[in-house]
C-alpha positions, 0 to 999 in steps of 0.5 A, spaced: 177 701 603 178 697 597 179 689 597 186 689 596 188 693 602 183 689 607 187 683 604 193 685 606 191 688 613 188 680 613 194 677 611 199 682 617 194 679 622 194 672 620 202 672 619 203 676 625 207 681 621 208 688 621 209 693 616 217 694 618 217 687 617 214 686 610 219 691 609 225 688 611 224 681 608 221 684 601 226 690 600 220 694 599 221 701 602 218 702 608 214 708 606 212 705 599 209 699 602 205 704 607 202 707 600 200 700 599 198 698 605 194 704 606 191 704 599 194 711 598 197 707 591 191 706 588 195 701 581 202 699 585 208 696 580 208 689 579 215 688 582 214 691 589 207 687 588 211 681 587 215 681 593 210 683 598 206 676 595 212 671 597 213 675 604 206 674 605 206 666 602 200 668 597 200 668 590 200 675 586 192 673 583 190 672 590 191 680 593 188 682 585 182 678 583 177 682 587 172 675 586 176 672 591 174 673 598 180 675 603 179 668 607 181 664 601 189 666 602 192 659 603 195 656 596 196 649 593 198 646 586 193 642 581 193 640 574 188 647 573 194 650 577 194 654 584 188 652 587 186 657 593 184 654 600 179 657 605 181 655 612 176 651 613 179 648 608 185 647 609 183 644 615 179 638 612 185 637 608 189 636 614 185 631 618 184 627 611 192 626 611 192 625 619 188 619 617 191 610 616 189 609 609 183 605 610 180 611 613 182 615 609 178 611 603 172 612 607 173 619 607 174 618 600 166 615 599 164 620 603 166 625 598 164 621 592 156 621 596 156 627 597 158 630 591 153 625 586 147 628 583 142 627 588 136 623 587 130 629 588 124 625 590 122 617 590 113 618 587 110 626 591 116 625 597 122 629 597 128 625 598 135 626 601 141 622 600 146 622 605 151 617 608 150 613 615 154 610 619 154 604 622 155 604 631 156 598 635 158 590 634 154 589 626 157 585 620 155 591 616 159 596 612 161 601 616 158 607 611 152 606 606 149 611 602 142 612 604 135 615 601 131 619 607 125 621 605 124 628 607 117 628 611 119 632 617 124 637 619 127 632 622 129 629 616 130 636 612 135 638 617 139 632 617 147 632 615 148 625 616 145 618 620 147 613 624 144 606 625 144 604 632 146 596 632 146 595 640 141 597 645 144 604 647 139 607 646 132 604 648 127 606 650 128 612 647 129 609 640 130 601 639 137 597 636 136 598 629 134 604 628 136 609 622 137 616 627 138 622 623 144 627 625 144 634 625 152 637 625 151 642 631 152 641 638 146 637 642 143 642 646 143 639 654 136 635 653 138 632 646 143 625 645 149 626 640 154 623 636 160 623 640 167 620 639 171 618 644 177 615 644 177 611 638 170 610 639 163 612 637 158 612 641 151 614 642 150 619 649 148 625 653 153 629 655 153 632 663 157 637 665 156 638 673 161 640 679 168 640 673 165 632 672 163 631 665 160 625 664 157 620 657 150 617 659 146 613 656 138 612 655 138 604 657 140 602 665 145 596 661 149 602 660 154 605 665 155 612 665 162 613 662 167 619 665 170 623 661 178 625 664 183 630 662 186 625 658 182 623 654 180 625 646 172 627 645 169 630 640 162 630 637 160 628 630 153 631 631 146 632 634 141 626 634 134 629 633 130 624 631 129 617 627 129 616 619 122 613 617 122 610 611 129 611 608 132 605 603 140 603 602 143 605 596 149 602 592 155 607 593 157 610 586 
């Protein structure tokens, strides 16, 4: 099967249409289109081409450029022209315009971060720079850049740090600590990175007898239930504390 006709099978499949329906919208023949389709016309004409590619919301370059992988099918425009968007990232695009402004620009640093040459080692230690994300009551900035020196697996692995500015998580890791963050689900031993509601929080999640619950290390802090009405999402997994890391200044 070539590239081009695992695209179009693709594209059926994610719109939702079939063969007989190409074909009416387009006005491509049935019986040429299931030469296509099939692969059986192995150079077909621009012009049938062109009119399959509007029905199916892609550009014509998207089904003939063999360096572009079936999932990267969803199209925006830029000063370079179309730019081809994976689902993954159309997904990303969505959430950044869901958010105010103000969060957006946070989103925004967090790009300009991850996207800045990366500092590869401060004396022997390799060093990666990541951004952390400030939870509970502090005067500190809500996102800072931060060099963590790579002298674990712990801290090789991390995607991302919180710093813990409450009393949460004693004893297992004290207030003001640096807490590195791997992007995966925590397993059922490990805390994670949880937002609930509009609020980050740093828990367990228990899911016993159809009652999910948010606990907390410290006895200070009640378990929090988590109802059918209310948004949870988790950030992360936290697996372990950054030692020796530094605050960088944001580029």
């Amino acid at each position: 099967m070539s590239l081009m006709v695992e695209k179009l099978a693709y594209l059926k499949k994610l719109r939702h249409l079939t063969s007989e329906d190409i074909s009416r919208l387009s006005g491509v023949p049935l019986g040429t289109l299931n030469k296509i389709l099939s692969g059986q016309t192995k150079n077909p004409a621009v012009g049938p081409m062109d009119r399959i590619t509007r029905v199916l919301r892609v550009p014509i370059r998207y089904l003939l450029d063999d360096e572009v992988p079936p999932e990267c099918c969803v199209t925006a425009n830029s000063q370079d022209g179309v730019v081809l968007l994976s689902p993954e990232e159309l997904r990303l695009l969505l959430e950044l315009r869901r958010l105010e402004p103000r969060r957006r620009r946070t989103a925004g640093v967090m790009l300009t971060l991850m996207s800045a040459a990366s500092v590869k080692s401060i004396g022997t230690v390799s060093v990666k720079r990541t951004f952390c994300y400030s939870v509970g009551t502090s005067s500190a900035p809500p996102l800072r850049a931060i060099l963590i020196p790579e002298v674990d697996t712990a801290a090789q692995e991390a995607d991302f740090a919180v710093l813990l500015n409450d009393s949460s998580m004693e004893p297992v890791y004290p207030s003001g600590a640096v807490l590195l963050c791997a992007q995966r689900p925590p397993t059922p031993q490990e805390y994670g990175v949880y937002i609930l509601n509009q609020e980050v929080l740093l828990r367990r999640l228990c899911r016993r007898r159809g009652v999910t619950k948010l606990l907390a290390p410290s006895l200070a802090y009640p378990d929090l239930q988590v109802g059918e009405e209310d948004y949870l999402d988790c950030m992360g997994a936290i697996t372990g504390q950054a030692r020796g890391c530094r605050w960088e200044q944001t580029p």
